[in-house]
N, C-alpha and C positions, 0 to 999 in steps of 0.2 A: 385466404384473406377473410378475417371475420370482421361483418359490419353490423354496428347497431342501429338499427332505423327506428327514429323517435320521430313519432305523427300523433297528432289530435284525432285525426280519422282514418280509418281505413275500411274500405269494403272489404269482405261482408257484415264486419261486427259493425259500422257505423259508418254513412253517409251524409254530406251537406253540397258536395261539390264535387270539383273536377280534382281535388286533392286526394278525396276518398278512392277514387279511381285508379289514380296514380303509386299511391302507397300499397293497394291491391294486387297493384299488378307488376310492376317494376320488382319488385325482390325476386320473384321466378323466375324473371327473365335473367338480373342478376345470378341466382343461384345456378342458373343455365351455363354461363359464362364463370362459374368454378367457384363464386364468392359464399362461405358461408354469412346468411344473413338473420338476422334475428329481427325481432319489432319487438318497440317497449311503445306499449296504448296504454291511457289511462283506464282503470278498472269500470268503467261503463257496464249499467247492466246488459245493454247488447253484444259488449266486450265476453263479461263473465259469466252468460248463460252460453255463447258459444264454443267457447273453449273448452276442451277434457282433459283430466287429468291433471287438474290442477293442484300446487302445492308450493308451500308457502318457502321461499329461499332467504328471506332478510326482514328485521323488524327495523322499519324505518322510523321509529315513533322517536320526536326529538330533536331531527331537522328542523333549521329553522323555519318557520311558519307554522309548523307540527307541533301539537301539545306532547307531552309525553303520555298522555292518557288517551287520546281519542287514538282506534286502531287504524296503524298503517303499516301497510307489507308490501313487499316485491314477491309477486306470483310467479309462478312457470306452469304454461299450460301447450297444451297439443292444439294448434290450428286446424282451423277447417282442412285446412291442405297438405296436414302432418306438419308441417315446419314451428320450431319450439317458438312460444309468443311472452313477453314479458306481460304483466300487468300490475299496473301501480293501485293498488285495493289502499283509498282512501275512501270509505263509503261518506263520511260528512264533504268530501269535495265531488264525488264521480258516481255517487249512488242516487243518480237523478235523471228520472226517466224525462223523452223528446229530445229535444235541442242538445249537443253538446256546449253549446257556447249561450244559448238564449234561456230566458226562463220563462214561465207561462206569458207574463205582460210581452213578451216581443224584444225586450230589453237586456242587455247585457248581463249574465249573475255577478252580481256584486262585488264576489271574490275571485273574477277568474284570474285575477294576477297572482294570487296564492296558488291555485291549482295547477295553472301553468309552470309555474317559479318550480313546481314540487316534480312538474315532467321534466325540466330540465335538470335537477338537484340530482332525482331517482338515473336520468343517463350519464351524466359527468360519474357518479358513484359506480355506477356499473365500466362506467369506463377506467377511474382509475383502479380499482379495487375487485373488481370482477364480481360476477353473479352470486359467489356465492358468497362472499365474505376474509374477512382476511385471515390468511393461515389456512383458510379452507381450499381443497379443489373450484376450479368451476371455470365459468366459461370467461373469457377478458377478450374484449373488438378489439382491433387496430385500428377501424374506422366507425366514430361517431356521425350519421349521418341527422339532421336537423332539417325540419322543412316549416317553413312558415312561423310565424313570429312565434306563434304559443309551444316552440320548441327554441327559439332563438336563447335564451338564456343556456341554455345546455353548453354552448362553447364557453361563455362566461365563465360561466361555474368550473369547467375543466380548467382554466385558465388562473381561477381564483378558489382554489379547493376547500370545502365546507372544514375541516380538519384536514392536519399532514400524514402526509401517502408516503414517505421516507422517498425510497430510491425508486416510484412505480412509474412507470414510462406510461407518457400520455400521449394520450392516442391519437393520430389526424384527426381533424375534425373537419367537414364540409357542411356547408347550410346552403339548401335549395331554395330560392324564390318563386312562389308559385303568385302572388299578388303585391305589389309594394304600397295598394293601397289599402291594404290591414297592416296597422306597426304595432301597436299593444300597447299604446299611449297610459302611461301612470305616472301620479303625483311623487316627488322624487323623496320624498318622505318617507315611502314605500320601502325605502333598500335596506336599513338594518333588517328591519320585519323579512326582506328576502336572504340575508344571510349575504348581501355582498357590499363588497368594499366602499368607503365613503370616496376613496380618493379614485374607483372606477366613473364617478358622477362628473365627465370632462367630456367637453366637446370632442375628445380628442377619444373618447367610450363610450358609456352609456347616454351622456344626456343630446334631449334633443328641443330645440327651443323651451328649454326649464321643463320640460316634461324628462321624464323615463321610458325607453324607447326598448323593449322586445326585439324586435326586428332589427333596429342599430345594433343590440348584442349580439346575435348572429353575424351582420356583416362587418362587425370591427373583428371580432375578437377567432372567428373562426380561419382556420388555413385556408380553402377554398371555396370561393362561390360559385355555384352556380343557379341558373335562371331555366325556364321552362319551354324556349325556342330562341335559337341567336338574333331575329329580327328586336325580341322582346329585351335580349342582353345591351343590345346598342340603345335599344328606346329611354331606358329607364336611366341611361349616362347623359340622358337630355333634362331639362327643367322641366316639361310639360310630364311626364311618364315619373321625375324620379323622386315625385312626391318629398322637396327639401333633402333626396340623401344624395341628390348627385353628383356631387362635388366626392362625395366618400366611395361611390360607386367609382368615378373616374380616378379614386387614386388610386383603387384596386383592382383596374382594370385588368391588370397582369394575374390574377387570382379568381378573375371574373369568367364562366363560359356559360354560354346559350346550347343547352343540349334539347335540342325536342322531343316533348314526350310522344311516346307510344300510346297504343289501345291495347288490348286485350283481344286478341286475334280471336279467341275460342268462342270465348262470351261475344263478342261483334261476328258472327259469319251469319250473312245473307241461305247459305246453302244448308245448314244444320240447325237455323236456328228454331227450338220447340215453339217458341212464342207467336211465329206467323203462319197465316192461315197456308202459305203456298210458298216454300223455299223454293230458292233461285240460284243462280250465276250468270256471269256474262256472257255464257253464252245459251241462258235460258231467260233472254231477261222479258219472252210473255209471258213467264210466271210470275213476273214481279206485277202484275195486272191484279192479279186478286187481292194482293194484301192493300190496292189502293183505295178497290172497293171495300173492302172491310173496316178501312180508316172513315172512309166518309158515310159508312153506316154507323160506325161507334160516336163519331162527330154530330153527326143528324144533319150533313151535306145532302145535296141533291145527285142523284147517284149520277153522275155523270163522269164518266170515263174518258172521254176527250179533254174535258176542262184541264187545264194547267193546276196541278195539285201544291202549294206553298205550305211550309210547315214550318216551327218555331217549337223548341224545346229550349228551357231558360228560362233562370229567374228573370223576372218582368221588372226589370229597372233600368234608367236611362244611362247607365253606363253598358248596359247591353242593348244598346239604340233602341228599345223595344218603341220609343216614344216616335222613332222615325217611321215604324211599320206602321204605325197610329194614323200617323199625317196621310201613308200613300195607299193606306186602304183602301178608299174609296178608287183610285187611279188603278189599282191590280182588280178588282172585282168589277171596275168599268172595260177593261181587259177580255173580261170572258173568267179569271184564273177562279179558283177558291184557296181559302187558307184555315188548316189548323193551328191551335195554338194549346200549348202544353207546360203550365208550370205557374209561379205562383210568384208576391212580391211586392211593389207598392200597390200603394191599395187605389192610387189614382190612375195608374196602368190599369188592373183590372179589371177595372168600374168601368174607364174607356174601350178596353176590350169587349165586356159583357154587353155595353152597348151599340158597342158593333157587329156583335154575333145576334143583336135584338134587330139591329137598322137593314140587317142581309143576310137572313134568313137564306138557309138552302147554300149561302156561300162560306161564313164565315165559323166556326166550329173553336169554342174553347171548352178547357177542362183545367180549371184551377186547382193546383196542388201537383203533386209529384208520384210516379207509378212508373216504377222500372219497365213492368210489363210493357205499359200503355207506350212506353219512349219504343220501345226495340218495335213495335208493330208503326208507330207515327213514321221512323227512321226507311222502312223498308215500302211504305205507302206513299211518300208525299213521292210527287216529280224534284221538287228545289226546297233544300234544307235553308233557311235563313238564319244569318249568324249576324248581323251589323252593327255589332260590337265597337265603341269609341274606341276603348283599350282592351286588349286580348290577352296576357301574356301567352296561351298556346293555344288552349281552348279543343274538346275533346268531339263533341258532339259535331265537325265539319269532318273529323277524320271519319267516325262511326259512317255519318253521311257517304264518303266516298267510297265504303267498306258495302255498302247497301247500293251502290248506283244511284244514291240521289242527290242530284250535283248541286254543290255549296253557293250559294250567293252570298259573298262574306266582305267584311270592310278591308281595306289594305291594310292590317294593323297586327305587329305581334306573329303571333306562332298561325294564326291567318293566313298573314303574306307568303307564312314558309311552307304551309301546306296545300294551297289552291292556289293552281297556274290558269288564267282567266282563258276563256277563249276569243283567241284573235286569230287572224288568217295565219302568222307564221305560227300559233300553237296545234291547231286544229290540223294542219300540214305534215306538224313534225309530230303528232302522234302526243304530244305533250298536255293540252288542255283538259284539265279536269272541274271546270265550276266557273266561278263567274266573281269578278273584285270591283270593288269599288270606290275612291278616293276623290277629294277628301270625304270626311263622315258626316255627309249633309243629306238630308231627300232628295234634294238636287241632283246629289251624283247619283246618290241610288238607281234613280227611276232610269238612268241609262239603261243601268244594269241588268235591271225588271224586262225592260223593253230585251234586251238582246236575249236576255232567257227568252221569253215568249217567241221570241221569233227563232232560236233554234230548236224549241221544243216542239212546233210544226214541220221542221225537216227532220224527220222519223230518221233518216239514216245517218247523217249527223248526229243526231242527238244520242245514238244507240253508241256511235264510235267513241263520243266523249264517256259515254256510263262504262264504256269499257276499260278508256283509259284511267277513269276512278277508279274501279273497281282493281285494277291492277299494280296503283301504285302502295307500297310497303309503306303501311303504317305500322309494323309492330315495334318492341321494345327491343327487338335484336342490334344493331346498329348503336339504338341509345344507352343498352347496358354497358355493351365496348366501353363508349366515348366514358361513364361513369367509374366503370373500375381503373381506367387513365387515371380520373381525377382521384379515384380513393388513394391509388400510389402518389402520386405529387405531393395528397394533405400527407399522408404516414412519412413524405422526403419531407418535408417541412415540418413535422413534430420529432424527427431523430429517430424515427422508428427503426 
């Protein structure tokens, strides 16, 4: 089975998110399970300084949004992990170093509906007509895989082909939802400029209250969808989660699934990992004792070993409740706990952070901005990972958490509910409880929740049987590649493959 997986990000050539993550790491699992996989990234200088052995397969100059004179090519290079990687080398779209999506001001680039328009263009082309060109040898998917709106035009285009393909068999195509609240919102003006039809511009296609809608092209026009945890699949066939598509969600329900993502077993082990001061397991878990102390020395805590260790990784915005940890700060450090904090975002979150690491000194510890390092050592140091997230579709950093013994305190919401079972008397009994939930997403419910951690995290041997039962439960991508090459077969029965 060959797939072609078309992302805006993937670790290690580029990271913003839990997408990078997922794009990183899912194709090895996939390839594990028999799929030949490919990725097609945009030519990013992170992209194309990583890559070897690169060489140039197609002159794409011409496409529509493409001048015939500024240079553009389909690349082939050697990934970090040997496996061949596409790159779309538009240096006037992708030769821009920081942000892939943002520009110095914090603002959107101007063009990215062009740039994007050209990663869907450069996959439908690979998909009807193969890598290497027509007449010529080369590689051709069966399955176009598409994640996130700034891939969402890719089924379009397969659907509506830049020029005719004669007799070439097109491919399944699947589009994964990793957030339905990014859609790729553009003025509908925009469509000649991208090469596609005026008569696709219907409620019943692309458009979406007189806007042009990215993400709509994906979920109309692609074979099968799917989402990033089945809690997250049902949520978004609701009005509050399905951000105006869910009337289109629910009519696709039968093309709809919720597969949960994985981690990266290798890169996430507590017992191997180079980055902390004293690797662990569950059943060494007083080793996990120093890398606490080292957290609340890099924080500038008060070394205190007993205290209840809270931690927080995550952009710092109110859709990732960061505004509720705000409110019950003062209620968890009248506690006895402390808490770090690790990541970056509005800038009214920060300011109230920075002034709460000023108001309790010795308890409260931030470090604004983002440091891989700094995550893998905060992960394997706090006692309770905090996630209380309004809307989650999976969210990566509770599973890391349960991979490290540091049990999740997370909201009931998305791919949350589906990986952390709270502790109650029949979880704690049956060997099942791993973290701590909370419902609905108010401080209200939190501070339950707060409370019931602290007060298991004084019964040392309780608290030791849940790290265990974390620690044990199967986050990786084995299971989730399965349930994926299902659906690659379904989209290829539904394209005539």
């Amino acid at each position: 089975m060959r797939v072609l997986f078309v992302t805006s990000e993937c670790l290690p050539y580029v990271k913003t998110g839990g997408l990078g993550d997922v794009a990183g790491a899912l194709p090895a699992a996939l390839r594990a399970e028999g799929a030949d996989v490919r990725l097609l990234l945009p030519g990013y200088p992170g992209v194309l300084e990583k890559l070897e052995n690169l060489k140039p397969l197609r002159d794409l100059r011409g496409m529509p949004g493409l001048t015939s004179q500024a240079p553009a090519r389909l690349l082939s290079g050697r990934g970090v992990d040997g496996s061949t990687v596409y790159a779309l080398d538009v240096p006037s779209f992708f030769g821009r170093k920081g942000n892939p999506y943002l520009g110095p001001d914090g603002k959107d680039w101007s063009d990215n509906h062009l740039r994007f328009a050209a990663l869907g263009r450069t996959a439908a082309l690979i998909g009807l007509d193969g890598d290497g060109g027509r007449g010529r040898a080369g590689w051709k998917p069966e399955v176009v895989h598409g994640h996130d709106w700034q891939a969402g035009l890719a089924a379009a285009y397969l659907r509506h082909p830049l020029w005719p393909f004669g007799d070439a068999k097109r491919p399944g195509s699947v589009f994964t939802i990793h957030n339905m609240a990014f859609q790729g919102l553009y003025p509908p003006d925009l469509l000649p400029t991208l090469g596609i039809p005026w008569d696709s511009y219907t409620p019943n296609g692309l458009e979406f209250h007189s806007q042009l809608s990215f993400l709509k092209a994906g979920l109309v026009y692609s074979d099968r969808l799917t989402t990033v945890s089945p809690t997250y699949a049902t949520e978004i066939q609701g009005e509050t989660m399905g951000f105006g598509l869910d009337g289109l969600l629910r009519a696709r329900a039968a093309a709809l699934e919720g597969i949960l993502n994985g981690i990266d077993t290798d890169a996430w082990d507590s017992r191997h990992d180079p980055l902390l001061v004293s690797p662990y397991d569950a059943d060494q878990l007083g080793a996990k004792i120093p890398n606490k102390a080292e957290l609340q020395r890099i924080f500038g805590l008060a070394p205190d070993l007993h205290a209840p260790l809270f931690g927080i990784v995550s952009r710092l915005t109110d859709q990732k409740g960061i505004d509720l940890v705000v409110e019950a700060l003062p209620y968890l450090v009248e506690r006895g706990a402390q808490l770090v904090v690790l990541g970056t975002g509005s800038a009214a979150l920060e300011q109230a952070l920075a002034g709460a690491a000023r108001r309790f000194p010795g308890r409260v510890g931030l470090v604004l901005g983002y440091d891989e390092a700094l995550s893998h050592r905060l992960q394997a140091g706090v006692d309770v990972l905090m996630v209380p997230s309004r809307f989650e579709p999976c969210g990566l950093t509770q599973m890391y958490a349960l991979r490290y013994g540091s049990l999740p305190l997370v909201a009931h919401v998305g791919g949350l509910a589906d990986t952390v079972t709270d502790v109650t008397e029949d979880s704690l009994a049956a060997g099942t409880a791993t973290g701590f939930t909370f419902a609905p997403v108010t401080v209200a419910a939190m501070l339950p929740a707060i409370d019931r951690a602290l007060t298991l995290y004084h019964r040392s041997d309780l608290w030791r049987q849940v790290q265990r039962n974390a620690m044990g439960r199967d986050v990786s991508w084995q299971a989730s590649a399965r349930n994926y090459v299902a659906t690659y077969k379904a989209a290829m029965e539904a394209a005539g493959q």
